[in-house]
C-alpha positions in Angstrom: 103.5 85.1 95.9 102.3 83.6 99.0 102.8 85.1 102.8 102.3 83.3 105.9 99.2 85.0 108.2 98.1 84.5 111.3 94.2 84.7 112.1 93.1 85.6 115.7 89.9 85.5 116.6 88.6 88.9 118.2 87.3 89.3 121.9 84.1 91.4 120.4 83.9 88.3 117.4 85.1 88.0 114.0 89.1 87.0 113.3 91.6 89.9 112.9 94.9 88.9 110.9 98.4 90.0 110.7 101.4 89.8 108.4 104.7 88.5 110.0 106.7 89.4 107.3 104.8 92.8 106.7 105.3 94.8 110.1 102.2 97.0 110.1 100.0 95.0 107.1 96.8 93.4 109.4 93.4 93.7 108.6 90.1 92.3 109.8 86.3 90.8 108.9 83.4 89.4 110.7 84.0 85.9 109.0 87.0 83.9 108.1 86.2 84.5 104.7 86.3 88.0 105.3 88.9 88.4 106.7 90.9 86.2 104.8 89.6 88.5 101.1 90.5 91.5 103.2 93.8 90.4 104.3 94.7 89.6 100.4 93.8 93.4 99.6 96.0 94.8 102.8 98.8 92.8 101.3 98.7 93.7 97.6 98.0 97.6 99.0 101.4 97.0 101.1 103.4 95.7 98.4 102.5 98.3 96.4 103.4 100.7 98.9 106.8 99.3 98.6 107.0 99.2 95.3 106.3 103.1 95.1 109.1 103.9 97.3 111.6 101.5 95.5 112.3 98.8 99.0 112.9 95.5 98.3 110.0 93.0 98.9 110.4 90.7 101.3 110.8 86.9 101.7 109.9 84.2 104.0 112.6 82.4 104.3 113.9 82.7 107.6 110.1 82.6 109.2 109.7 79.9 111.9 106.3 79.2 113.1 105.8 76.6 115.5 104.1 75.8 118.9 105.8 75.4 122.1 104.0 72.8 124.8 104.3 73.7 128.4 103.6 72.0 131.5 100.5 73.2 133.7 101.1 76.6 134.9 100.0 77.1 138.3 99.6 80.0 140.4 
């Protein structure tokens, strides 16, 4: 299986990542690398979690992720 993540970098350094498709499943490292290994474990820990209580594990198929281009804000 393969989930779509998205990798922040943190204000006090290091990247912090998130699930779209896994409301609650984010995790964090003080390298990419890091975080990215860490991220793999939060998501096989969440689909187990589902698994246990018997819910259906989700999909990706209606996940749009895109970029939207503004003009300059001023202010």
């Amino acid at each position: 299986m393969e989930f779509t993540v998205i990798i922040h970098s943190a204000e006090e350094g290091g990247f912090w990542v998130e699930v779209p498709t896994l409301p609650g499943c984010f995790s964090q490292g003080e390298t990419f690398e890091e975080a990215m290994e860490n991220i793999r474990e939060a998501i096989e820990l969440h689909l187990e979690g589902l698994r246990e209580d018997g819910s259906d594990l989700p999909g990706e198929n209606d996940l749009i992720i895109s970029r939207v281009r503004i003009g300059e804000v001023t202010g």
